[in-house]
N, C-alpha and C positions, 0 to 999 in steps of 0.2 A: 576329601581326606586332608589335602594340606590346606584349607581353610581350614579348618577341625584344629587340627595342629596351631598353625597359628596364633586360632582364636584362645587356648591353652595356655599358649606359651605369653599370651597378651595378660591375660585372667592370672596369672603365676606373677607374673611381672609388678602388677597392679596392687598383688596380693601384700609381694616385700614393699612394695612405693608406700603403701598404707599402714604398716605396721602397728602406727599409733592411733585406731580405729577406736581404742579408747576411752579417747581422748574426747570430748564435746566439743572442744575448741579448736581442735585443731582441720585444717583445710586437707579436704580428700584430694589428692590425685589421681586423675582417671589418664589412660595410656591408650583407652580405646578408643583410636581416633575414626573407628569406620572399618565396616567386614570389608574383606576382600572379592573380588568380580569378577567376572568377566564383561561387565559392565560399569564396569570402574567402581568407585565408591558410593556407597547407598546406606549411611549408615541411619540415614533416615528410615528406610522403611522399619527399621526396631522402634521406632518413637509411636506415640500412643494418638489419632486424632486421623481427619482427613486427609488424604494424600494425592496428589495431583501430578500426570507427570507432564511434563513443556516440552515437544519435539522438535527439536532445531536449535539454536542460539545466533539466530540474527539478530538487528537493533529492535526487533517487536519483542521480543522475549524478555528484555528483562523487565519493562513495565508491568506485562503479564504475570510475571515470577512477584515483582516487588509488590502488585495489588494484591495478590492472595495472601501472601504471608504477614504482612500488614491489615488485613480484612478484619475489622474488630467484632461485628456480631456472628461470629461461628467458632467453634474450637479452634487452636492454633492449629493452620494450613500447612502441609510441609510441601517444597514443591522439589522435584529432579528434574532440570531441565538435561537433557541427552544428544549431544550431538557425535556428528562422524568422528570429531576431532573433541578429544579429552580439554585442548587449549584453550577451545572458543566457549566448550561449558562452563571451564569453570571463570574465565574472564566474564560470563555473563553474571551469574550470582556471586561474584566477590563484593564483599561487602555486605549481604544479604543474609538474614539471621534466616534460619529453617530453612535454605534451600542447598541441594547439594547437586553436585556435574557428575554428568555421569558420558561415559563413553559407548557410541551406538550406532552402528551399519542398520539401518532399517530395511534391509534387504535380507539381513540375516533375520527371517523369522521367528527360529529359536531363541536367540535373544532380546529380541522384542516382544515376542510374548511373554519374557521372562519378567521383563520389564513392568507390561500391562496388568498382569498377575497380580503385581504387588499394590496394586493405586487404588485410586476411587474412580480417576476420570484421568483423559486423556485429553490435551492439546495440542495439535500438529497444526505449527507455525512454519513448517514445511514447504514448497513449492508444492501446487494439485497435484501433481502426477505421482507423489507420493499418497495421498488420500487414501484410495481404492482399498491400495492394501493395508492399509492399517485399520482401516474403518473394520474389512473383514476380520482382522483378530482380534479387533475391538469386542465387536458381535460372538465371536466365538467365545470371547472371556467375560462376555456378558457383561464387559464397561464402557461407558458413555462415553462419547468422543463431540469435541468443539472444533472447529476450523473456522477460517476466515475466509475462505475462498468460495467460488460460483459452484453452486449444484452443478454438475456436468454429467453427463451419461453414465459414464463409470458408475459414479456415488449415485444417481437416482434406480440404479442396479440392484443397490442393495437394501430397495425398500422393504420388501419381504422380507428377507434375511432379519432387518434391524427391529421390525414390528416382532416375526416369530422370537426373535431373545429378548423380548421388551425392552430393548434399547436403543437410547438415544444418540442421536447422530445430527449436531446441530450446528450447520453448517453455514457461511454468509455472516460471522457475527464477529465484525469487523467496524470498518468505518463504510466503506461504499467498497462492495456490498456488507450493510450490518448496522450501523446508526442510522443511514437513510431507510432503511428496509421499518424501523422501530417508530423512527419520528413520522414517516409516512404514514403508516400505518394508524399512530395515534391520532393523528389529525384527520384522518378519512371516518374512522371509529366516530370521533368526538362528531363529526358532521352528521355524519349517518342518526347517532343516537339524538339529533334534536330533530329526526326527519329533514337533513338535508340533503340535498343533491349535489353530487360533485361536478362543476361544471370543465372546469381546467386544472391538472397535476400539473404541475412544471419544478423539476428538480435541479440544481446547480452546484458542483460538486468540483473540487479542484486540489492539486495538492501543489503548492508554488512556494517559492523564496518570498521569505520577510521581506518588505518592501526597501530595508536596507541592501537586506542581499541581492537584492533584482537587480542590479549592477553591470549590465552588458546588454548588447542590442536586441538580444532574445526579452530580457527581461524574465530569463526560467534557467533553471539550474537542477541538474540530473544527480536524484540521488542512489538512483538504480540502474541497468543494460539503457544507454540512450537509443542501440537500436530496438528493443523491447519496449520504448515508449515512441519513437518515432512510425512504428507499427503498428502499435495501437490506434498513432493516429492517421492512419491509414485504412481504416475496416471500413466499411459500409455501414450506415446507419439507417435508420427507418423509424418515423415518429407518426401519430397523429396532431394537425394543427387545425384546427375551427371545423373537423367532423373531414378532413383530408387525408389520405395517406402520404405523408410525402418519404421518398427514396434520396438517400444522399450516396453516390456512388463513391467508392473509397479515394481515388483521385483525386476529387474534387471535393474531400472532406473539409481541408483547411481554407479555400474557398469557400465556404457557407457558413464560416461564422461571423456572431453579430455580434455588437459591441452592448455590453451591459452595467447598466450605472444602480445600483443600489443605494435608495434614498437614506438608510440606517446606517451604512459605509460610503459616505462622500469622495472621501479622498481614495477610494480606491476604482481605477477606469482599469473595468475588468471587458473580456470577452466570453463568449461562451459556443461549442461546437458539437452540433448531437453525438452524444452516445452511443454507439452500436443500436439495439432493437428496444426500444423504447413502447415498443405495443406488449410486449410482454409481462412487461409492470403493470401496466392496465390490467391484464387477466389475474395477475397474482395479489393483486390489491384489490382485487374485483370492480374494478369502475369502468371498464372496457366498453358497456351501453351506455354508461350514464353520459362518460366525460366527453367531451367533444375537442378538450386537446389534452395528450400526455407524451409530457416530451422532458427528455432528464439527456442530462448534457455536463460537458467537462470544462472546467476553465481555466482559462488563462489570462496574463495581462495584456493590457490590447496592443495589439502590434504584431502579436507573437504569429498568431497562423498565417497572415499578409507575407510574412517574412520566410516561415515553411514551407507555403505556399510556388515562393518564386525558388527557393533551393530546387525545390521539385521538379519545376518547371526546366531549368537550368542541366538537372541529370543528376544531382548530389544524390538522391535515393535508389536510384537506378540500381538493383540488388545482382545484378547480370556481368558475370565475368567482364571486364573491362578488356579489348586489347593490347591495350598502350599499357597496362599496369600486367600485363603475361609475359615482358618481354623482359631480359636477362638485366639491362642497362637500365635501372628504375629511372622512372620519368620521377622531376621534381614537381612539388605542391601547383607552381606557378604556369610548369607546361601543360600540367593535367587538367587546369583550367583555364588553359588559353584553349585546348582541343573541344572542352565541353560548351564555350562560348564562340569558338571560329577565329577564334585572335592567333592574328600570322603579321609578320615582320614587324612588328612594333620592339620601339624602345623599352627593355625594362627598368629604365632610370625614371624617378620622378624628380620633380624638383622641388625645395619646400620654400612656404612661403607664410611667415608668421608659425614657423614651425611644425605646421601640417605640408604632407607630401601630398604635391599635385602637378595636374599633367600627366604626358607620357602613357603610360601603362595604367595608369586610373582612369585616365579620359578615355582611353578606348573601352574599357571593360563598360564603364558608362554608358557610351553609345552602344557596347553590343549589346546588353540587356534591353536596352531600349528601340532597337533597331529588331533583332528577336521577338518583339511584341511581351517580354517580360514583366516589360514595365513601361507601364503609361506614361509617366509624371519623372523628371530628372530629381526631384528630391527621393522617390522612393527611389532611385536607382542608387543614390546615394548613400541611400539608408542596408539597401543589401552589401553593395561594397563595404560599409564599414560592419556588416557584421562577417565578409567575406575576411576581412584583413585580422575579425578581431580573433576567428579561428584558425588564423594561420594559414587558409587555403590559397595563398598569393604569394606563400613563401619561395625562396630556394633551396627547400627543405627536399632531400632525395623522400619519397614516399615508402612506410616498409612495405616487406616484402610479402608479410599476410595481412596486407591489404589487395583483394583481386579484382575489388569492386569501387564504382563511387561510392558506393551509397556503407561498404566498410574502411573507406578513408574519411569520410566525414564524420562517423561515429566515431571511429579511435579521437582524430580530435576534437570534438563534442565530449567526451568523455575526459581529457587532458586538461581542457578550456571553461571547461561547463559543471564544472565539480564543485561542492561546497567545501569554501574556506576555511580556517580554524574560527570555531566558534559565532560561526556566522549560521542563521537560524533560517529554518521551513517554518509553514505557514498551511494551514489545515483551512477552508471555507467550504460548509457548505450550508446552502441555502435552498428552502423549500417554498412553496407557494402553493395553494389551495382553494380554488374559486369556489362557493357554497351557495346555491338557491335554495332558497326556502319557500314553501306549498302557500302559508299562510300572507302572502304578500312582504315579507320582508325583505329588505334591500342586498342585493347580492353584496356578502362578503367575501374577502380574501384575507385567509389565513396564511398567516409567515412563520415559518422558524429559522433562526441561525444560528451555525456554529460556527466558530470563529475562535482557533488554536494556534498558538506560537509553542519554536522549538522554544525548550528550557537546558540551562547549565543550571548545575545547583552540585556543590560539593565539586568542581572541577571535571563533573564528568555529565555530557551534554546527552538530551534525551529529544529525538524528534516528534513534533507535530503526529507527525506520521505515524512512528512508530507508538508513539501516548494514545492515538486515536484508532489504532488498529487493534494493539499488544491488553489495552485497559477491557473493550468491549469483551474480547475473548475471555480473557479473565471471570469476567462477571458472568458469560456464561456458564463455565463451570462452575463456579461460586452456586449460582441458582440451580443447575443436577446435582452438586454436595449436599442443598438444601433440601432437595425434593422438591424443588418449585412448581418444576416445569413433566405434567405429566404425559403429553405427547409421547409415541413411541418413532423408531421409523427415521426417517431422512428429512430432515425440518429447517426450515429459514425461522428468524424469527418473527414473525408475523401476527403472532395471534397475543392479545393482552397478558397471558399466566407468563411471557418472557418479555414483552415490550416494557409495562408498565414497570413491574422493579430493576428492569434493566436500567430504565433511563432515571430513575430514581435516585438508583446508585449511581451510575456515569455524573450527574451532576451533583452529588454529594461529594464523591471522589476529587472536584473541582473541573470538569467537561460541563462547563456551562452552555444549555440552550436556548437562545433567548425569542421567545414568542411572542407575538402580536396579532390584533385585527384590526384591519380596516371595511371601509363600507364606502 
């Protein structure tokens, strides 16, 4: 009713603005800037063409928003991106011709179905654990849904569900998981259709600072939870290597990475540390008999796990109430690691010499890393010390007070230390590898692809690696269920050519260039 009203009193308003309707020459004034909501403004869904809606408004979303409404071969795209907070939508499409913010609890079912009602397709750029449920009223309103996240029980739940409404639910269509799920895929295909055999997968995949911004002893720089990646790198992994099963126990993850030199990128001395379950790919690319290694892995620059490694070692991850950090009188930066290394009566003065501080309190922590068995070699003990000093864990810093753990005092400063600067850019690699036998005597090939993406500023407003490489694939997904491309029903990665092949199509028309090779 008072929308109704409103809408009257807008249309009344518009009517006196116009008066000289007459007139051929003269410019209409329209006053109707968008219906009223409960879902904020939507004046979009009255416009005439495909409709799309974008769940969330983090740095993915507005690449997302900006490829579709800019997509030249389909009717003009109209996109709503919706988040909990009216601010962060509309900060996301400002500047964005056909997309409009809309305000959205995705908890409140009744308005998110209200929401889903109105579109063609759906993409929730959301955290998983939002999924489930949107996927189900996706189902229920009988519209397609895209994410970028891992198939997980939940979502492979709703297979039934999304075959009986013939809907698609297309899921992994991202960057990892989602361009490597595509490019893998096309390279196994291409083998298979000349009767090849795939001897060895090996995937390498990493999301790191421009080599300008690698600027610190890590040489890595967190643009999300550092303990949400420090966790990561923590899981267990499991690979097949030369027909092996080999087990990496989470521990001693960062311990087991090897250093890796790509002869296409010279100048970059990278590493590389398994994956989580790497046999899994093998079943879902189906080469699980043929291959005798597949093994997908995350990278870094080199230096980086050796250094995680000894933090480790040391107790910075230790996620276990701390006692010394329970107690009323906060212990400072510099005693909380004198406690985790055994350091007692020592001077905390150094003294400098040519302007670097030494001696004292440096030389001991030196010797106790190394006395500890942390570290073999006095340069590497040197090398942690300075990355000890460059996160401030040797301060006279009182430690706060929600901090109860090592392993949440070193994230807060990881997080402080380890952030990207103004206008300083991420860095997107990944790189695939394909070993090919063939029946007829031909010389074993290996097939290559890489990608290789830098952040971008353009107009004064900065778009990550990341987020170009996550926010653009999603896109294109829905783009292809707008299309009718892709006729799958059900819970789907994308894997099969009716979404691989004009996925990557697009991705490199868009300018996501991937550059392929063979050798022999």
């Amino acid at each position: 009713m008072i929308q109704t009203t409103l809408d009257k009193i807008i249309d009344s308003l518009t009517s006196v603005a116009n008066a000289h309707r007459g007139d051929p020459n003269a410019a209409e004034i329209s006053l109707k800037i968008g219906r009223v909501s409960e879902c904020g403004i939507d004046d979009s869904m009255d416009k005439v063409g495909p409709k799309v809606l974008i769940l969330g408004a983090g740095r993915v979303c507005r690449p997302a928003a900006e490829f579709l409404t800019c997509y030249q071969n389909i009717d003009q795209v109209h996109v709503v991106v919706a988040s909990l907070y009216q601010k962060d939508a509309e900060e996301t499409v400002d500047g964005i011709k056909n997309a409009t913010a809309a305000q959205l609890d995705v908890s409140d079912t009744e308005s998110l179905s209200n929401l889903v009602s109105q579109v063609d397709v759906v993409v929730s750029l959301l955290p998983a654990s939002f999924h489930a449920a949107i996927a189900r009223v996706c189902i229920e309103l009988k519209k397609h849904l895209v994410t970028a996240s891992y198939v997980d029980d939940s979502m492979s739940k709703l297979e039934q569900a999304a075959q009986g409404a013939r809907v698609t639910i297309l899921c992994e269509m991202g960057l990892d998981p989602g361009i490597d799920h595509m490019l893998s895929m096309k390279m196994i295909d291409e083998a298979h259709g000349q009767n090849g055999k795939i001897k060895a997968f090996t995937s390498f995949c990493g999301g790191l600072p421009s080599p300008a911004a690698a600027n610190n002893p890590l040489a890595y720089k967190f643009s999300w939870s550092p303990a949400g990646a420090i966790r990561a790198g923590r899981n267990p992994a499991v690979y097949k290597f030369l027909g092996e099963i080999i087990n990496v126990d989470g521990s001693k993850l960062y311990e087991s990475a090897k250093r890796l030199k790509l002869p296409e990128l010279p100048a970059f001395a990278l590493e590389h540390l398994p994956n989580r379950n790497s046999l899994m790919y093998g079943d879902l690319y189906g080469i699980s008999k043929e291959a005798s290694t597949v093994y997908r892995s995350t990278l870094r620059y080199e230096g980086f796990s050796e250094i995680m490694a000894i933090l480790a070692k040391v107790g910075f991850f230790d996620a276990e109430d701390h006692p010394l950090l329970q107690e009323t009188n906060r212990p400072t930066y510099r005693i909380f690691l004198n406690e985790l290394l055994n350091v007692n009566n020592v001077s905390t003065s150094n003294t400098k010499v040519n302007g670097e501080e030494t001696g004292g309190h440096d030389d001991e922590l030196i010797s106790r890393l190394m006395m500890l068995g942390h570290c073999k070699e006095k340069e590497l003990a040197v090398e942690i010390l300075k990355t000890i000093k460059f996160l401030g864990l040797h301060e006279e810093t009182e430690i706060p007070k929600d901090c109860s753990s090592a392993f949440s005092a070193i994230c807060q400063r990881m997080e402080q230390r380890m952030a990207y600067g103004h206008n300083e850019q991420d860095m997107v690699l990944l790189h695939h590898e394909v070993e090919v036998e063939y029946p007829d005597g031909r010389p074993t090939e290996k097939h290559q692809a890489t990608l290789l993406e830098f952040g971008k500023t353009e107009n004064g407003r900065s778009t990550t690696a990341m987020a170009l490489t996550v926010g653009v694939p999603a896109a294109i997904g829905a783009l292809l269920l707008l299309q009718n491309k892709v006729q799958r029903k059900g819970v789907i990665r994308p894997l099969q050519p009716e979404i691989y092949i004009p996925a990557l199509e697009i991705l490199e028309a868009s300018g996501i260039k991937l550059i392929e090779r063979v050798e022999t």
